[in-house]
N, C-alpha and C positions, 0 to 999 in steps of 0.2 A: 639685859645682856648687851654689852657694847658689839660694834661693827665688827670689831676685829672677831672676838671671841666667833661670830657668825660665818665670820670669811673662812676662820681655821676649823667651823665643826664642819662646811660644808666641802673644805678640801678633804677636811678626815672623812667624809663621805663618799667621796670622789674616788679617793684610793683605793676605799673596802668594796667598792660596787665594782670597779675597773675588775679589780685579785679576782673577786668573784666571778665577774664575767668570763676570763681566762681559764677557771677552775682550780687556782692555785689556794692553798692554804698558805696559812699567816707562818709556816715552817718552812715552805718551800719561797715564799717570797722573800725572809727574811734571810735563807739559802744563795739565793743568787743576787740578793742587794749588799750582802755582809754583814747586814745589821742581826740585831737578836730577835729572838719572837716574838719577846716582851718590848722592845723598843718598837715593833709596827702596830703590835695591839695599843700602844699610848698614843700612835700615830692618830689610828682608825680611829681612836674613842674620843681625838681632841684632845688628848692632851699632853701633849707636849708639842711645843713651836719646833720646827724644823729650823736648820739654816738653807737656804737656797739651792745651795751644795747638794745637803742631802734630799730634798723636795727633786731634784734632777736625776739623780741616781736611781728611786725609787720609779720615777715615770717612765727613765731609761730599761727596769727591769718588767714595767708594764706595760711596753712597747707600744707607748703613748709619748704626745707630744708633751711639757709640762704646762702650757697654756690650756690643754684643752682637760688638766685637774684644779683649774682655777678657775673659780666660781666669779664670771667675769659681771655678773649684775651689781655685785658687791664694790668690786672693784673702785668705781668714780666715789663712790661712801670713805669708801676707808682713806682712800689718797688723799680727799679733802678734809678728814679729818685730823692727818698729822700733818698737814701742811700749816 
């Protein structure tokens, strides 16, 4: 499994534990972010890349920073490797 794929399971982990914490379901998040139900469970599962945009939106309706759903170990990995 490449760096990347690691950095996007572990934000798609980030998100569903954050929901979870809150007590929200994947219909009530997907409620107040706009998105569909189906498009947060591709989130959660990894699979599907977000654009930044929407990675902010999502944090902003789990009233969380977006740094702090970014799996910052990763981070210097993956930079160095599209560099």
């Amino acid at each position: 499994m490449e760096e990347w794929e690691k950095f996007r399971l572990r934000f798609s982990k980030a998100v569903r534990d954050r929901r979870n914490a809150l007590g929200l379901s994947q219909g009530a998040l997907a409620k107040s972010s706009g998105f569909s139900r189906s498009y947060i469970a591709d989130v959660e599962r990894g699979a599907r890349s977000i654009t930044l945009k929407n990675a902010w939106r999502l944090a902003y309706c789990l009233q969380i920073e977006l740094a702090d759903l970014l799996p910052t170990s990763e981070l210097t990995s993956v930079a160095a490797q599209s560099a």
